[in-house]
C-alpha positions, 0 to 999 in steps of 0.5 A, spaced: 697 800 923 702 803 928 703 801 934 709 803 938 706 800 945 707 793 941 714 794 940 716 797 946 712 791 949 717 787 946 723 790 946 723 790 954 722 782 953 728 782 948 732 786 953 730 782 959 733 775 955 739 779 953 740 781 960 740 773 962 743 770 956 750 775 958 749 773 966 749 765 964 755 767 959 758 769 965 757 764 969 757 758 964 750 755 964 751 756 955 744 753 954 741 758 958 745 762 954 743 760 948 736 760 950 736 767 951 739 769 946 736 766 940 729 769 944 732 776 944 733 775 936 726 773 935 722 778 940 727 783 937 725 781 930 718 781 932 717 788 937 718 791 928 713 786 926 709 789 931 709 795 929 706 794 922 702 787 923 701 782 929 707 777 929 706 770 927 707 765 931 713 762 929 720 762 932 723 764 926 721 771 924 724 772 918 720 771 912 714 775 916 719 780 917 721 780 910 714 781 908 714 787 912 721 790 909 719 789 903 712 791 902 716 798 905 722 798 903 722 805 900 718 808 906 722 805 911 729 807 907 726 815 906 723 815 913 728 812 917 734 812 914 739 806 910 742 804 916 736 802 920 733 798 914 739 795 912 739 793 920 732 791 920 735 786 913 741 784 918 735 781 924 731 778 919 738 773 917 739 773 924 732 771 925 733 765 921 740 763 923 739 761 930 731 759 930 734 752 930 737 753 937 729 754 939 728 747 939 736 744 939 737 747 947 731 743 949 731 737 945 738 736 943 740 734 935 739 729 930 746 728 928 750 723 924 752 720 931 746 720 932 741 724 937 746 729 941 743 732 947 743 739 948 747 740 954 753 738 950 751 742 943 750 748 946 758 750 948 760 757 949 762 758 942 755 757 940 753 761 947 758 767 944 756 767 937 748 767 938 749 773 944 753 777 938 747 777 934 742 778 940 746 784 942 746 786 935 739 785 933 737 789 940 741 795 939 738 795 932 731 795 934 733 799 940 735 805 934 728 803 930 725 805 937 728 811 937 726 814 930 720 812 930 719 815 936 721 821 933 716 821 927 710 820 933 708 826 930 708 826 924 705 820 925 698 821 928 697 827 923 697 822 918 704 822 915 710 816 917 711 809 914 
């Protein structure tokens, strides 16, 4: 299975996150921030699945998409070049590492202080650094998108990946 409306689907969805996430940066509201981002990654993450399979339903993407990778790994690597599948590597880390903030930005966290609220652990540090793998997890899917694009062709007469 192919399907390139999926990941276009997605991808819309992520770049509509990112899109509110940079404005809440910019007004300080981090936990929208945060909120955003984390979702960019994951839609990112999933507009890939999605071309091959049907995400999970998972806030953490990683080990599917792994799955995905790795099944593929030298198709993807000759199809669409080292860059992209060392990009597509890159999400899934970026997946796993700001998951958690699905549920802390909402819920707050267990800490040893106790339960601290989610208004005061999504700073703007944690808003900075979640966009920074957003804008970079979005701009690899976005590159994905363009090169398979480029092989529809060759795809619908039987070749790709």
């Amino acid at each position: 299975m192919t399907n390139i409306v999926e990941v276009k689907r997605r991808l819309e969805d992520a770049r509509v996150c990112l899109e509110s996430a940079e404005r809440n940066l910019e007004i300080g509201d981090y936990r929208v921030a945060v909120q955003n981002a984390q979702l960019c990654v994951e839609l990112s993450a999933k507009a890939v699945i999605s071309y091959f399979t049907e995400p999970h339903w998972t806030h953490n993407p990683k080990s599917q998409l792994l799955s995905v990778l790795d099944g593929r790994k030298l198709d993807i690597s000759r199809s669409l070049g080292v860059q992209i599948i060392n990009g597509l590597y890159q999400i899934a880390e970026d997946a796993e590492e700001v998951a958690p903030w699905h549920m802390w930005s909402v819920y707050g966290r267990e800490m040893d202080e106790g339960l601290v609220p989610a208004a005061r652990l999504a700073t703007k540090d944690v808003a900075i650094k979640l966009l920074e793998s957003a804008r970079r997890s979005f701009k690899i899917v976005q590159k994905f998108l363009k090169k398979i694009e480029e092989m529809q062709g060759t795809i619908e007469k039987g070749g790709g990946i």
